[in-house]
Gaussian input, Z-matrix of N, CA and C with variables (Angstrom, degrees):
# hf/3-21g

backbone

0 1
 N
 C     1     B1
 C     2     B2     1     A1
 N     3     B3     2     A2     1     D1
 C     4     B4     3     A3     2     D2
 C     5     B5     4     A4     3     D3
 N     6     B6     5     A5     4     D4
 C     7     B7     6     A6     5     D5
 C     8     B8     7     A7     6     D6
 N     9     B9     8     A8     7     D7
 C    10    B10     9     A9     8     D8
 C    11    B11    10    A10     9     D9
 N    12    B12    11    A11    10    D10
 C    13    B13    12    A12    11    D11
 C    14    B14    13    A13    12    D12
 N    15    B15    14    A14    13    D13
 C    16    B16    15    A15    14    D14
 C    17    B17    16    A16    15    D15
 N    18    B18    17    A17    16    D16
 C    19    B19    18    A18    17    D17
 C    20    B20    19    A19    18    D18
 N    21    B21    20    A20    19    D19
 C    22    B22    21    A21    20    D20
 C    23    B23    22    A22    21    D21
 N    24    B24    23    A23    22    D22
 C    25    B25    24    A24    23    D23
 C    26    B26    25    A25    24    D24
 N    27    B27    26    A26    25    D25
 C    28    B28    27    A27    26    D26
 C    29    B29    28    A28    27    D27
 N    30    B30    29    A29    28    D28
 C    31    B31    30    A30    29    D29
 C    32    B32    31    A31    30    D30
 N    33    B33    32    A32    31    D31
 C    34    B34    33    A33    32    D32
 C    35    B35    34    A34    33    D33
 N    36    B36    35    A35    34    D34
 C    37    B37    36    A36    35    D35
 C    38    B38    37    A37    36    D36
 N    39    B39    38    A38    37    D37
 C    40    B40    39    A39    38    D38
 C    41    B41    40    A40    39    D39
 N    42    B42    41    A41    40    D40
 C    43    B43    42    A42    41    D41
 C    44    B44    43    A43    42    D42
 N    45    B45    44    A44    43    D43
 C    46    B46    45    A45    44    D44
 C    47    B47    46    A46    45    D45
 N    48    B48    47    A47    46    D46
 C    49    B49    48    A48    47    D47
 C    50    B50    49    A49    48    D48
 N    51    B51    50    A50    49    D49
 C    52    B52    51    A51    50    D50
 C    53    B53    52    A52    51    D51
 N    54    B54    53    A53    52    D52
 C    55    B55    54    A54    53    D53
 C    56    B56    55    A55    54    D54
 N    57    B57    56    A56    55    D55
 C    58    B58    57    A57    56    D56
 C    59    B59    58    A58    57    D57
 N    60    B60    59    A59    58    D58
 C    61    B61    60    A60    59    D59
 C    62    B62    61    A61    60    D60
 N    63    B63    62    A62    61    D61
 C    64    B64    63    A63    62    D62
 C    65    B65    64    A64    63    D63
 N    66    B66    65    A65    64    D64
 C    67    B67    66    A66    65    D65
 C    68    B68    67    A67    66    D66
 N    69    B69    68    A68    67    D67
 C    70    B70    69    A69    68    D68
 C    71    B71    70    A70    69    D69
 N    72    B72    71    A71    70    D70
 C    73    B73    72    A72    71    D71
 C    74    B74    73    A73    72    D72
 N    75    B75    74    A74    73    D73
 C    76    B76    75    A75    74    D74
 C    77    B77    76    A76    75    D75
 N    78    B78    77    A77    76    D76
 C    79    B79    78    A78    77    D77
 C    80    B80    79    A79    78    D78
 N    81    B81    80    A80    79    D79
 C    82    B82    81    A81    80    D80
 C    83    B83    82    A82    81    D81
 N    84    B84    83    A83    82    D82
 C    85    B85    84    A84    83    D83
 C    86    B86    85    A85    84    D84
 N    87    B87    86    A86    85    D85
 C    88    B88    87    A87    86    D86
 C    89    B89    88    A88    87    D87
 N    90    B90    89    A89    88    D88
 C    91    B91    90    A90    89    D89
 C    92    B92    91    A91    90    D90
 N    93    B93    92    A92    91    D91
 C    94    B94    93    A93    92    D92
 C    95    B95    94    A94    93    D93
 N    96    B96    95    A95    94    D94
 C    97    B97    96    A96    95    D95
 C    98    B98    97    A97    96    D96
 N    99    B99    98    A98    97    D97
 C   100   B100    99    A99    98    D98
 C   101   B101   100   A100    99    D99
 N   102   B102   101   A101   100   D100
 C   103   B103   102   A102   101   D101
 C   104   B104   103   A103   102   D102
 N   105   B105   104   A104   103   D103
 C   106   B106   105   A105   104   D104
 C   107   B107   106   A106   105   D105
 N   108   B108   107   A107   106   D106
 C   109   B109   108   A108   107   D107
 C   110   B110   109   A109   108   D108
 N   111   B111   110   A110   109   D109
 C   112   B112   111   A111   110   D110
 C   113   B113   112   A112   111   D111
 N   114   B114   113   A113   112   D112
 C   115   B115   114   A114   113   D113
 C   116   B116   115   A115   114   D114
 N   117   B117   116   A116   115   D115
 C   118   B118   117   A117   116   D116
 C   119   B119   118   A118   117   D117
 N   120   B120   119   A119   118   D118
 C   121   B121   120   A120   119   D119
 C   122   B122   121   A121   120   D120
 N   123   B123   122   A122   121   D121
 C   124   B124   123   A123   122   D122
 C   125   B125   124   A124   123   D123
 N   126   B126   125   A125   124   D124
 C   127   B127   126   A126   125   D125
 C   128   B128   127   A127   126   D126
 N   129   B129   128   A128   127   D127
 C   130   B130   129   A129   128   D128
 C   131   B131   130   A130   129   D129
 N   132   B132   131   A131   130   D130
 C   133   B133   132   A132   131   D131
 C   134   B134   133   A133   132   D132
 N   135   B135   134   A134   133   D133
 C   136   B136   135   A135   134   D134
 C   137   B137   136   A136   135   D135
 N   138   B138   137   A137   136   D136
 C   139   B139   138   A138   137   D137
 C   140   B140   139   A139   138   D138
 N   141   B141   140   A140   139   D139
 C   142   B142   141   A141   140   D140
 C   143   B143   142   A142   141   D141
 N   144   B144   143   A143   142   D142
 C   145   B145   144   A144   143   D143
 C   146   B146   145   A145   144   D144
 N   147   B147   146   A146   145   D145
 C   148   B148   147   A147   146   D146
 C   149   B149   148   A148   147   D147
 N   150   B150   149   A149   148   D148
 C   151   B151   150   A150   149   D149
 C   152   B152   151   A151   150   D150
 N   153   B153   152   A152   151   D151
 C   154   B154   153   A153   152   D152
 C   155   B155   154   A154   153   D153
 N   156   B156   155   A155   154   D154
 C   157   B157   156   A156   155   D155
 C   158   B158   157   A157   156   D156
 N   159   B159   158   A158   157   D157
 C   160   B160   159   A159   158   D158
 C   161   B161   160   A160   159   D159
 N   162   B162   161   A161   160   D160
 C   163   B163   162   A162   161   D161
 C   164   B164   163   A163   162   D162
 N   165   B165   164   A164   163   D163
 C   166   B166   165   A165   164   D164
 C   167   B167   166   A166   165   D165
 N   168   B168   167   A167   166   D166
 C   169   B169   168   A168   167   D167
 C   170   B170   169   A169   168   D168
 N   171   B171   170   A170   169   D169
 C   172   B172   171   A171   170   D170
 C   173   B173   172   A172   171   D171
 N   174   B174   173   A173   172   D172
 C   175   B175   174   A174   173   D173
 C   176   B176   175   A175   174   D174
 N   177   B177   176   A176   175   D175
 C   178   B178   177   A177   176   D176
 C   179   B179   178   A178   177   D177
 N   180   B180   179   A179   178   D178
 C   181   B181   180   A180   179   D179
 C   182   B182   181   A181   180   D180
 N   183   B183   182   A182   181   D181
 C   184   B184   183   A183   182   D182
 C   185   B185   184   A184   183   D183
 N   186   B186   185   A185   184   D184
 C   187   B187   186   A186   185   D185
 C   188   B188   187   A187   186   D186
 N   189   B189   188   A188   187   D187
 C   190   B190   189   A189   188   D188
 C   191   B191   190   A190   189   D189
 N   192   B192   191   A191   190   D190
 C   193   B193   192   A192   191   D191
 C   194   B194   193   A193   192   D192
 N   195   B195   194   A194   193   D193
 C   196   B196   195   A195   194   D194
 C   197   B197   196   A196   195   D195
 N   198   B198   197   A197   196   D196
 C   199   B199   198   A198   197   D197
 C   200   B200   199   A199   198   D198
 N   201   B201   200   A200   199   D199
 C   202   B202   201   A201   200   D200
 C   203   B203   202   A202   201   D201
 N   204   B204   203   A203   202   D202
 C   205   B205   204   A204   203   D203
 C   206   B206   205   A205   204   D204
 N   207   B207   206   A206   205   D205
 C   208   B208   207   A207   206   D206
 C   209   B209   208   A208   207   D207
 N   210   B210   209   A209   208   D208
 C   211   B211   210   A210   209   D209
 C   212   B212   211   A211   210   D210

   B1=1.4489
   B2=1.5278
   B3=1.2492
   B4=1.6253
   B5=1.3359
   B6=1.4300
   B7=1.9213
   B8=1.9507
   B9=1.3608
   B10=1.2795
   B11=1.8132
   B12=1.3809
   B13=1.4961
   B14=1.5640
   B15=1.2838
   B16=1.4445
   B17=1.2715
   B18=1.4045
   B19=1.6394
   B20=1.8756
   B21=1.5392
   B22=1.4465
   B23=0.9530
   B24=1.3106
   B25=1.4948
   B26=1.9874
   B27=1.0452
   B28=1.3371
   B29=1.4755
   B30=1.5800
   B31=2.2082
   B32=1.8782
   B33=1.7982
   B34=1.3243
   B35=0.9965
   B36=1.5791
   B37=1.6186
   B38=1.3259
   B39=1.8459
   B40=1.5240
   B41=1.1759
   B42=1.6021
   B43=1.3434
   B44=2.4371
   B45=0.8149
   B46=1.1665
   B47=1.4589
   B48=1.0790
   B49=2.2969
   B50=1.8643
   B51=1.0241
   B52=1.4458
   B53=1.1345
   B54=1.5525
   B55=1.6151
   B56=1.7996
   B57=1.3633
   B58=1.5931
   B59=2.0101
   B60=1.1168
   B61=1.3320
   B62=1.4615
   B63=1.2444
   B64=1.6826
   B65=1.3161
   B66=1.0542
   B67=1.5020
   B68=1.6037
   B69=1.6702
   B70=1.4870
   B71=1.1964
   B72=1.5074
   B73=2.0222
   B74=1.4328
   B75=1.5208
   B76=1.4761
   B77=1.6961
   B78=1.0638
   B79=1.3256
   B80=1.6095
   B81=1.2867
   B82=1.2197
   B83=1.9839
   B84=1.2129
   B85=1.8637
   B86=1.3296
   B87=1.7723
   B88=1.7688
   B89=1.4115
   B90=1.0885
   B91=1.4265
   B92=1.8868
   B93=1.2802
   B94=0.8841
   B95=1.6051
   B96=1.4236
   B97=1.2903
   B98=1.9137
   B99=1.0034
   B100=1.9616
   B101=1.2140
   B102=1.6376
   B103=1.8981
   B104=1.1336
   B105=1.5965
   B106=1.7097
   B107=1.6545
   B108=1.3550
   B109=1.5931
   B110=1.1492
   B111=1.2804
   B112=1.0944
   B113=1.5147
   B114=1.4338
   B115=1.5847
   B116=2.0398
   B117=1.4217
   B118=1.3336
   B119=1.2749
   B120=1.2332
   B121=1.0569
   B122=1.5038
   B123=0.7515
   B124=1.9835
   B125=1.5316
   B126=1.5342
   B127=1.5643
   B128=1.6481
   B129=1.4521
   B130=1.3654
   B131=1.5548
   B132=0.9257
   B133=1.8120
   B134=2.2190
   B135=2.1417
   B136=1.7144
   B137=1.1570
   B138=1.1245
   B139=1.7559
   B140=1.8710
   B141=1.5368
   B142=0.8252
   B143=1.6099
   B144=1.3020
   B145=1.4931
   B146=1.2647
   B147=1.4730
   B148=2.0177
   B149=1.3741
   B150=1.3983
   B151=1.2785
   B152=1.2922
   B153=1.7211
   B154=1.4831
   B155=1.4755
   B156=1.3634
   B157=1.4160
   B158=1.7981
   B159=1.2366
   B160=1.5907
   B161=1.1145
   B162=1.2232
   B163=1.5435
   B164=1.5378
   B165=1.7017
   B166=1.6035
   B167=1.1412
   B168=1.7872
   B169=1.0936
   B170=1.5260
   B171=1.8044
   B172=0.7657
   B173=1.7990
   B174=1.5651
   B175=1.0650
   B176=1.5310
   B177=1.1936
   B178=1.9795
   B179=1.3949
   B180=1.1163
   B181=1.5829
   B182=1.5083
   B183=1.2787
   B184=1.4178
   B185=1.5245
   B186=1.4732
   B187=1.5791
   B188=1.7321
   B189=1.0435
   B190=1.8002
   B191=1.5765
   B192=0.8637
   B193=1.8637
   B194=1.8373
   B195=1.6928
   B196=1.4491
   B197=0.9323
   B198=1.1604
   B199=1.3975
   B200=1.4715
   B201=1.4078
   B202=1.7448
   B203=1.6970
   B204=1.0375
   B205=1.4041
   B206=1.4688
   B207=1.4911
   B208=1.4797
   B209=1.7567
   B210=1.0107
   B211=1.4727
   B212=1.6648
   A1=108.60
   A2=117.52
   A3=130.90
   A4=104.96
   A5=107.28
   A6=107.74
   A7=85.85
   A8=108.26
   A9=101.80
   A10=89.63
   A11=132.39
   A12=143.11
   A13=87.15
   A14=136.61
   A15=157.71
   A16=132.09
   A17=111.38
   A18=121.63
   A19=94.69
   A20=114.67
   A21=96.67
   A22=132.82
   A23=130.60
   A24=119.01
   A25=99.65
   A26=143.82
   A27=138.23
   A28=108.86
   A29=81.89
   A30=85.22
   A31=77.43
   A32=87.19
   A33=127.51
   A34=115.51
   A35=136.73
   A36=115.86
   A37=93.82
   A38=90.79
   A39=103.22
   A40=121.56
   A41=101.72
   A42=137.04
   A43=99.70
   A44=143.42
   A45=153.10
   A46=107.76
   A47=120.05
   A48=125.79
   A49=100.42
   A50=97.05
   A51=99.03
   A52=117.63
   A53=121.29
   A54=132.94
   A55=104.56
   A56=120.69
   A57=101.67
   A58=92.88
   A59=124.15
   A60=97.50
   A61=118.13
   A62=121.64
   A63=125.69
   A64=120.39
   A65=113.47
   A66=114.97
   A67=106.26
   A68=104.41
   A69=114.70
   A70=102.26
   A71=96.33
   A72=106.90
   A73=104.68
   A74=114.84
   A75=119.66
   A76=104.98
   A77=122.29
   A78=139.58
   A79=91.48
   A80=112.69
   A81=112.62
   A82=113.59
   A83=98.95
   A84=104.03
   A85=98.42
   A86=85.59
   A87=129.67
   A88=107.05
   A89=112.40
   A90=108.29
   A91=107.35
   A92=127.74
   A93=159.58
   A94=126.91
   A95=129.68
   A96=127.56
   A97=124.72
   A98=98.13
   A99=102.09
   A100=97.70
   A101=93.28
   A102=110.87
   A103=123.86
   A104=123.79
   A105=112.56
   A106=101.14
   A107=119.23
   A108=113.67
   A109=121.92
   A110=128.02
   A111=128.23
   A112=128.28
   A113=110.65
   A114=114.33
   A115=107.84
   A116=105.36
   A117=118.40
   A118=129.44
   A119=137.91
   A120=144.18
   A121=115.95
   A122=120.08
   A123=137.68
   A124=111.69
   A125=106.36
   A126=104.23
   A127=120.65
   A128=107.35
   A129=105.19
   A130=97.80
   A131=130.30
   A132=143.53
   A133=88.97
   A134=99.19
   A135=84.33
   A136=108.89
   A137=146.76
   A138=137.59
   A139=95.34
   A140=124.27
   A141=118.76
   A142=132.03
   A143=99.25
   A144=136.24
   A145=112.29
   A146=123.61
   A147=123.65
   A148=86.13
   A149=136.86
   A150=140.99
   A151=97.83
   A152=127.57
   A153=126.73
   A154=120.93
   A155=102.39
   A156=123.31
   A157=105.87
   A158=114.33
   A159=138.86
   A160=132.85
   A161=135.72
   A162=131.52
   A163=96.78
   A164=102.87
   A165=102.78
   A166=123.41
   A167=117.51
   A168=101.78
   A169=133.40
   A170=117.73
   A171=125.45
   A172=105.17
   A173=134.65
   A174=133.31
   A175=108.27
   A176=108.70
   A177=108.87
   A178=115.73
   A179=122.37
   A180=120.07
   A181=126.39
   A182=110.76
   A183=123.56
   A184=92.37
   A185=117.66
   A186=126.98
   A187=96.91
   A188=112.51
   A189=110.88
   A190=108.31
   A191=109.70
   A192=115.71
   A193=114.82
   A194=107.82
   A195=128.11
   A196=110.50
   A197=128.75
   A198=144.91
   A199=114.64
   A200=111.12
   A201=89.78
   A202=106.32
   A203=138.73
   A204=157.10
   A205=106.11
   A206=109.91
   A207=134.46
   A208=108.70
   A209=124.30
   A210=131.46
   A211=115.73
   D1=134.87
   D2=179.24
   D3=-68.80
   D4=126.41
   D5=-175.83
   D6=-107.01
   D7=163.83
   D8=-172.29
   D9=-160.01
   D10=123.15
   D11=-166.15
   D12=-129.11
   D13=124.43
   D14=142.93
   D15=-109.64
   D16=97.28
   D17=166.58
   D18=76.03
   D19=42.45
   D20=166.90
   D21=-73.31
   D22=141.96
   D23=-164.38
   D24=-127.70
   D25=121.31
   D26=165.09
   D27=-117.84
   D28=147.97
   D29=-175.96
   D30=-148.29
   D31=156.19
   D32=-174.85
   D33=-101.14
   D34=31.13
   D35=-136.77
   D36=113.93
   D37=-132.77
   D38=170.93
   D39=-138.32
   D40=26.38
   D41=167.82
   D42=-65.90
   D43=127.05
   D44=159.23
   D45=-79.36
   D46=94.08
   D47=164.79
   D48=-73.53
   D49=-49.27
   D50=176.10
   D51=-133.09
   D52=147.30
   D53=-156.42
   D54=-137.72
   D55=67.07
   D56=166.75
   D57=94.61
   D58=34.51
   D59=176.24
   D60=-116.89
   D61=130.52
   D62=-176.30
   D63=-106.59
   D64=167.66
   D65=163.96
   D66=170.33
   D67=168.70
   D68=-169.13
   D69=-150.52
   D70=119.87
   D71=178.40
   D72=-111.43
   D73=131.52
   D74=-173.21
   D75=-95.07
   D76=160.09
   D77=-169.77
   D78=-57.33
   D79=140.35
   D80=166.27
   D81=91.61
   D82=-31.07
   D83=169.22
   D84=-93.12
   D85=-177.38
   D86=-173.43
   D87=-125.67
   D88=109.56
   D89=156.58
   D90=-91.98
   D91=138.85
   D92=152.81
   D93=-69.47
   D94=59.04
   D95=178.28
   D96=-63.14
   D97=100.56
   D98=-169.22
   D99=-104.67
   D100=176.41
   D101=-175.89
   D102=120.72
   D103=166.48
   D104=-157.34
   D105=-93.09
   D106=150.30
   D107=154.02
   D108=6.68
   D109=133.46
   D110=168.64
   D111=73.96
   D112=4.41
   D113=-160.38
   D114=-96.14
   D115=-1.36
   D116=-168.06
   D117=99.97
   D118=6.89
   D119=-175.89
   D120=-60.35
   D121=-58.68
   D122=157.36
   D123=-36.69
   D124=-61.45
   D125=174.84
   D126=-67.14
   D127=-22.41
   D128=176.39
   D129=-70.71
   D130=-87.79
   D131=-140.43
   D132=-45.49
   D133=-45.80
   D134=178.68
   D135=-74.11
   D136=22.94
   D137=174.65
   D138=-101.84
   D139=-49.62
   D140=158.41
   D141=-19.40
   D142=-83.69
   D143=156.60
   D144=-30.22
   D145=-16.89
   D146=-167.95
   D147=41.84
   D148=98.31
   D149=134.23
   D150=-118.97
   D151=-48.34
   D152=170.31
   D153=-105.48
   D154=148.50
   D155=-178.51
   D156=-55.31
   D157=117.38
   D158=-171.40
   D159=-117.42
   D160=139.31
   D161=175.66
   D162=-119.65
   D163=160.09
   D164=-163.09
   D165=102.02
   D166=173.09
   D167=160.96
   D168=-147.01
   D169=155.14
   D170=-148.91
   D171=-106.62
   D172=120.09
   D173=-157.98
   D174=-141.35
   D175=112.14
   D176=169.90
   D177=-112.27
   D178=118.13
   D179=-157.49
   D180=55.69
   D181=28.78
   D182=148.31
   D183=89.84
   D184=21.54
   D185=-172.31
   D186=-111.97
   D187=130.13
   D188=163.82
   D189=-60.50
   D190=107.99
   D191=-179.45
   D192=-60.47
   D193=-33.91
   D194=161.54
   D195=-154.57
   D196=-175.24
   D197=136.77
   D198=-57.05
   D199=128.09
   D200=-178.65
   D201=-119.68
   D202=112.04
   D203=178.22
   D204=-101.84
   D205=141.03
   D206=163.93
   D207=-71.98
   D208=67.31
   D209=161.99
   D210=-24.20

């Protein structure tokens, strides 16, 4: 199933973990998320995941999975 992340945005507060970041993994690949501490990597994959409150959008099989809002 096609995962698809557009313009996610996550904030802590008003701290920003993630700022605008997208991407699209096709059935069958790896995406590889790298980078030092602290750079968002964690908050991206749980914004994915709906574990954290998100802006943007979040799509698996070309379906909106939720609505994703900054709580």
């Amino acid at each position: 199933m096609r995962i698809e992340a557009r313009s996610l945005i996550v904030r802590y507060g008003k701290t920003f973990a993630v700022a605008g970041a997208s991407a699209e993994v096709e059935p069958g690949t790896v995406l590889a998320v790298v980078g030092p501490n602290g750079s968002g990597k964690s908050s991206l994959v749980k914004a994915i995941a709906g574990l954290v409150p998100a802006s943007g959008e979040i799509l698996f099989g070309g379906r909106p999975e939720r609505p994703a809002r900054i709580g």
